[in-house]
C-alpha positions as semicolon CSV with decimal commas, in nm:
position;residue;x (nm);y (nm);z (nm)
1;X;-9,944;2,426;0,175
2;X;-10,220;2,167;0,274
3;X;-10,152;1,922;0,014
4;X;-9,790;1,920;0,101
5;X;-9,736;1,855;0,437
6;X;-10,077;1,643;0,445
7;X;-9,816;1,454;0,160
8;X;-9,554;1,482;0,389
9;X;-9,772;1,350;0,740
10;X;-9,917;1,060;0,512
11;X;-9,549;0,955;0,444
12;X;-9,431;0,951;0,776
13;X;-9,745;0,847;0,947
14;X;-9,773;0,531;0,750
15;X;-9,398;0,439;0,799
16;X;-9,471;0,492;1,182
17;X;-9,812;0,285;1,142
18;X;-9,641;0,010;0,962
19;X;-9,409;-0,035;1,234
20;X;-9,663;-0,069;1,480
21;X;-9,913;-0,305;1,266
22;X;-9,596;-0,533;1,248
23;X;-9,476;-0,500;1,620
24;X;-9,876;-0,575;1,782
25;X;-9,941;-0,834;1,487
26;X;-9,612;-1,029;1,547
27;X;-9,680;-1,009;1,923
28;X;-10,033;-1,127;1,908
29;X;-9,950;-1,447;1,670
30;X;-9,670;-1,518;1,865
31;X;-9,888;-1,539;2,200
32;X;-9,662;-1,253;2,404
33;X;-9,991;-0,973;2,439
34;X;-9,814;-0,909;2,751
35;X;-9,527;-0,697;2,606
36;X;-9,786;-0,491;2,365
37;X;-9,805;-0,249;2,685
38;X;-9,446;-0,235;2,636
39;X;-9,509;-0,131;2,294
40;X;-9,706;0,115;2,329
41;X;-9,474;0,295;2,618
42;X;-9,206;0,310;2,351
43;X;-9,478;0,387;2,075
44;X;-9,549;0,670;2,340
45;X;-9,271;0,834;2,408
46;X;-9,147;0,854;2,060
47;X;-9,525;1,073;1,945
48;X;-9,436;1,271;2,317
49;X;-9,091;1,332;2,240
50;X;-9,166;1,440;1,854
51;X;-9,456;1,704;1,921
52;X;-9,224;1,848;2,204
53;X;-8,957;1,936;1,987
54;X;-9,227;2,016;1,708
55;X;-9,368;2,266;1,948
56;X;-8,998;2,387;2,119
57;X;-8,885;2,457;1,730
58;X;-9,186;2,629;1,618
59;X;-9,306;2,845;1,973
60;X;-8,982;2,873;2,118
61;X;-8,786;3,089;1,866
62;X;-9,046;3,314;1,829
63;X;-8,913;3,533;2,026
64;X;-8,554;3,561;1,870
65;X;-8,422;3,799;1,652
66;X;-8,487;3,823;1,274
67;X;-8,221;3,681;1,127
68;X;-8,156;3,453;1,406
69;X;-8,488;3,320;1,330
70;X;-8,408;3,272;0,990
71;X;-8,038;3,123;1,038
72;X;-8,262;2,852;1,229
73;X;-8,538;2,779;1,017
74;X;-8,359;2,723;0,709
75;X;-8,101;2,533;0,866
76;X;-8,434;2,322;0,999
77;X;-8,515;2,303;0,680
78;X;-8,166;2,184;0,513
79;X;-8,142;1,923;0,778
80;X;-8,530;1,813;0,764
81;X;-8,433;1,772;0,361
82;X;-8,136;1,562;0,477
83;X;-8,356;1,352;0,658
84;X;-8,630;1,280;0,390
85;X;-8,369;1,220;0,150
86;X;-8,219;0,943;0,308
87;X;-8,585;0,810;0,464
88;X;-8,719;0,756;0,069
89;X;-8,405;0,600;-0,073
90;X;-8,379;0,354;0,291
91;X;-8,776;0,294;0,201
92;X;-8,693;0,209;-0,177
93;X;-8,426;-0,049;-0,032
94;X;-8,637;-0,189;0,253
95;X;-8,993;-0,179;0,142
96;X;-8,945;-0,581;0,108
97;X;-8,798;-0,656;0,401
98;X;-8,848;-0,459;0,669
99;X;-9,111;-0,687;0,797
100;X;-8,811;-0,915;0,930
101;X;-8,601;-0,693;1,003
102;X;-8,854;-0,588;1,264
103;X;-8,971;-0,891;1,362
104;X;-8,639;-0,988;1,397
105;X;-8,542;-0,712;1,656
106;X;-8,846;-0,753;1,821
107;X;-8,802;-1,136;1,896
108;X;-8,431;-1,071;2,026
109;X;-8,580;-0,739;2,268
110;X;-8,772;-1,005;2,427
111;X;-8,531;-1,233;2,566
112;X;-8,399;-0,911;2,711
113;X;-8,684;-0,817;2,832
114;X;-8,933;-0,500;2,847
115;X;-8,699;-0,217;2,871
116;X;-8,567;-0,373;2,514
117;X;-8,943;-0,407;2,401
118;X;-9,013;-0,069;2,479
119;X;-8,693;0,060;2,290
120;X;-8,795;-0,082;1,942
121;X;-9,156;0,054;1,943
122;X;-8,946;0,408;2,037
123;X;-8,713;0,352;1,808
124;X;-8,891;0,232;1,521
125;X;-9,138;0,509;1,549
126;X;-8,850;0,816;1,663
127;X;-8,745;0,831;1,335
128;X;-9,051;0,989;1,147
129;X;-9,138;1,113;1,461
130;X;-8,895;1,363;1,487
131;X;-8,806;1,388;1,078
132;X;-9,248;1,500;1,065
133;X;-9,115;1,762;1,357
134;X;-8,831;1,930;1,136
135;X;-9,077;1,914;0,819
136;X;-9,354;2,089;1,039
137;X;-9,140;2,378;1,165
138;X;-8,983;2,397;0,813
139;X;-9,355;2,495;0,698
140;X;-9,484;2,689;0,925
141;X;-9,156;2,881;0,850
142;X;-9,225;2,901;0,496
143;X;-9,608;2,975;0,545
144;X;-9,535;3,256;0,756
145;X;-9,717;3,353;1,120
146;X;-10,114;3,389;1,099
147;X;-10,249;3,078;0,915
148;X;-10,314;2,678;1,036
149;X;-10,262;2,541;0,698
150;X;-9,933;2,358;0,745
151;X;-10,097;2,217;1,100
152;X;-10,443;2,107;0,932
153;X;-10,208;1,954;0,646
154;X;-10,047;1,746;0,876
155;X;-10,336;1,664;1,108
156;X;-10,488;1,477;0,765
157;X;-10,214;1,328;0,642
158;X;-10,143;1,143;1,014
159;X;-10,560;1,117;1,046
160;X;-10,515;0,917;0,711
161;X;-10,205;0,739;0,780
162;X;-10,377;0,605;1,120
163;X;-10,689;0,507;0,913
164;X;-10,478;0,324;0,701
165;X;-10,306;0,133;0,940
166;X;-10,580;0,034;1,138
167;X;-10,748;-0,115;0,807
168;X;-10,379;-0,313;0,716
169;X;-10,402;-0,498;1,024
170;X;-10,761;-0,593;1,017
171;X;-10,768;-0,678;0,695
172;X;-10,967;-0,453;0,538
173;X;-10,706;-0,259;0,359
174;X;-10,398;-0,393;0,092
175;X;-10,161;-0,150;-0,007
176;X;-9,852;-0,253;-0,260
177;X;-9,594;-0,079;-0,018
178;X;-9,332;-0,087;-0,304
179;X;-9,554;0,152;-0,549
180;X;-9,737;0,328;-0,251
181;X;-9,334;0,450;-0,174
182;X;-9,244;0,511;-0,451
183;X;-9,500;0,724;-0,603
184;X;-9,494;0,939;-0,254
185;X;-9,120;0,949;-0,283
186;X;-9,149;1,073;-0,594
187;X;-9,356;1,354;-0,471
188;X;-9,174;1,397;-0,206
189;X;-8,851;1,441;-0,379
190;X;-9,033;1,793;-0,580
191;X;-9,161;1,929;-0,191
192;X;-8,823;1,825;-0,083
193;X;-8,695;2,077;-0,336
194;X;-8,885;2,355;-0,288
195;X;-8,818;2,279;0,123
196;X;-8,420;2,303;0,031
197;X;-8,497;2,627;-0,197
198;X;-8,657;2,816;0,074
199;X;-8,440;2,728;0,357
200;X;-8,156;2,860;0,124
201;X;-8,380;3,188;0,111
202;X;-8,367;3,199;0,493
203;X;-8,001;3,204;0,511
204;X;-7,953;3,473;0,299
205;X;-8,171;3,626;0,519
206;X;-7,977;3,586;0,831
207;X;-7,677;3,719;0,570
208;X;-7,518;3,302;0,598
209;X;-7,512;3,291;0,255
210;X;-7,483;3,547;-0,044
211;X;-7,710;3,664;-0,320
212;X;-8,016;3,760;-0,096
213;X;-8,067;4,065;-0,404
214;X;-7,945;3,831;-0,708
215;X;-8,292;3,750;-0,871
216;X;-8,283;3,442;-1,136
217;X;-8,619;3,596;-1,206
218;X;-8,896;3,809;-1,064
219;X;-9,268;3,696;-1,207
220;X;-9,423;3,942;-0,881
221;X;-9,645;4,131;-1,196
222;X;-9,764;3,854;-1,384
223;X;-9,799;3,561;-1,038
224;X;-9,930;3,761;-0,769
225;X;-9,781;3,665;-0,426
226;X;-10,171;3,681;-0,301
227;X;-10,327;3,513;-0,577
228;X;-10,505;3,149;-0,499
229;X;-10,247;3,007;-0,765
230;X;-9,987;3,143;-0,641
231;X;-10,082;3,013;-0,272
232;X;-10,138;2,680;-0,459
233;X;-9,784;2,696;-0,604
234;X;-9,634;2,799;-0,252
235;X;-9,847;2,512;-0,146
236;X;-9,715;2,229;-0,351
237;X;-9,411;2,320;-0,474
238;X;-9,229;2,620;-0,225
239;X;-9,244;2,819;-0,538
240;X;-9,154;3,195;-0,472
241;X;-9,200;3,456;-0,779
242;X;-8,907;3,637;-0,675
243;X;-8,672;3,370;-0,629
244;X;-8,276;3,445;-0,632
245;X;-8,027;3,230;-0,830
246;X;-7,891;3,024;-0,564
247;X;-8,271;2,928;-0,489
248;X;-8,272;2,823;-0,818
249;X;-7,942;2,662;-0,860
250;X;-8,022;2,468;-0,558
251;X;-8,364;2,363;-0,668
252;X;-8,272;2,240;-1,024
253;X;-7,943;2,040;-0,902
254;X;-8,130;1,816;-0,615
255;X;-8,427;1,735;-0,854
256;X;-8,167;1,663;-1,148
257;X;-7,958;1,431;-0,897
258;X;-8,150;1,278;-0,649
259;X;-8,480;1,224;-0,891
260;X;-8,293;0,979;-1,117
261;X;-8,131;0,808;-0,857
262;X;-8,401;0,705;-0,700
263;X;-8,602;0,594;-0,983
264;X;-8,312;0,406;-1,129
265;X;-8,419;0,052;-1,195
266;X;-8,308;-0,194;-0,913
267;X;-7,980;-0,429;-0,920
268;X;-8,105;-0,777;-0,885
269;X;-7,802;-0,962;-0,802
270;X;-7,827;-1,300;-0,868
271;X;-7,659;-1,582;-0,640
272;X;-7,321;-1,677;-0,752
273;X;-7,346;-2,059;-0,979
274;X;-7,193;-2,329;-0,767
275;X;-6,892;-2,458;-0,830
276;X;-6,848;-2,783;-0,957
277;X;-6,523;-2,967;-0,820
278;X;-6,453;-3,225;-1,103
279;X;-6,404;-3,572;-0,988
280;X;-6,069;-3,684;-0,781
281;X;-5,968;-4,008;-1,041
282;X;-5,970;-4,347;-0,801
283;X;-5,666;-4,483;-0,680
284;X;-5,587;-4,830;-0,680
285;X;-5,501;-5,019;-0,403
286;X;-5,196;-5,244;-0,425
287;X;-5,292;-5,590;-0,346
């Protein structure tokens, strides 16, 4: 349970990190250190706004019902899937570029002025703000009441991510962003999986979908559920040794589609040849 969401807080905590090395280090060559205060209000708000719904997900339906519990954590953890889905493929895509892209929005926000400032730093950290929120109530979910793991994963992963960033922009530290992605995504795509799996389990639950007593297979005897390797397999991978055939059906079919579509080679698409208009023949001039 540590390794994966320290995985998953890593992930998002460098995307966030890279966002900000790029905002302050584009401000401070530019000359405009006043709007890094602007920055960091946006920067802010989006790490205030993310742990309050982290915390209003995870403390406040505590006190509801069983199954309305579980209709809510595994639909958590469907959407927080959705999210990191579409967050590794948009990181395959804009690994390269998203240093202009930012830049770009950043010089435009301050013609506007710091309202606009504020609103990229908010924006451009938001996003794995609040995806890290759904992933950490989709754990602590999954690791059941009574243990820190999923927070101390977490904790690491954005201790490690904020290490790393601070080392990018002095210097100190070069990471190749396009393997750096796309070995995490790669990861990520497995604990994705096992994420999906179990928030299916906690709809069948809350009786939303069928098959709660269908078992693909039951390995209870020979994987104990309080064993270390089973705790490490929980950990890791959301493995379950009871686990029921949609589990399973769900499981096998997201790895099988979305793993080879995202390591599909890229499309380099070359620019178009220019076209050559042939020569107009030269008219003669009566005389």
């Amino acid at each position: 349970m540590i390794f994966s969401n320290a995985l998953i807080g890593l992930r998002e905590g460098l995307e966030a990190a890279l966002v900000v090395v790029i905002l302050v280090a584009f401000l401070v060559k530019t000359d405009r250190r006043w709007a890094l205060r602007h920055v960091a209000v946006g920067v802010g708000a989006a790490v205030g706004l993310s742990v309050l719904l982290g915390a209003l997900l995870t403390y406040g339906t505590s006190q509801l019902p069983f199954e309305t519990q579980e209709l809510i954590g595994g639909s958590a953890s469907v959407i927080a899937v959705a999210f990191v889905t579409g967050m590794v493929f948009w990181m395959r895509a804009a690994a390269r570029s998203i240093s202009g892209e930012l830049k770009g929005r950043l010089d435009r926000a301050l013609d506007v002025g710091p309202l606009a400032v504020a609103l990229v730093g908010f924006l451009g950290v938001g996003r794995e703000g609040l995806e890290t929120a759904l992933f950490f109530y989709a754990s602590v979910q999954t690791a059941g009441t009574g243990t820190l793991q999923p927070l101390v994963g977490f904790v690491l992963g954005l201790a490690a991510a904020v290490a790393l960033g601070v080392g990018m922009y002095k210097g100190a530290v070069r990471i190749n962003l396009g393997k750096f992605f796309r070995y995490t995504g790669v990861l990520l795509v497995v604990v994705a999986a096992g994420i999906l799996a179990y928030g299916v389990h906690d709809l069948q639950e809350a009786a939303f979908l069928p098959g709660l007593q269908s078992l693909a297979f039951d390995v209870s005897a020979t994987i104990r559920p309080d064993s270390w390797y089973a705790t490490l397999l929980k950990g890791i991978f959301n493995f379950t040794p009871a686990t029921t055939w949609l589990q399973a059906v769900v499981w096998v079919a997201y790895v099988g589609i979305v793993m080879p579509l995202f390591l599909r080679p890229h499309r380099v698409t070359s620019p178009a040849p220019a076209t050559v208009q042939p020569a107009q023949p030269a008219t003669r001039t009566a005389a």
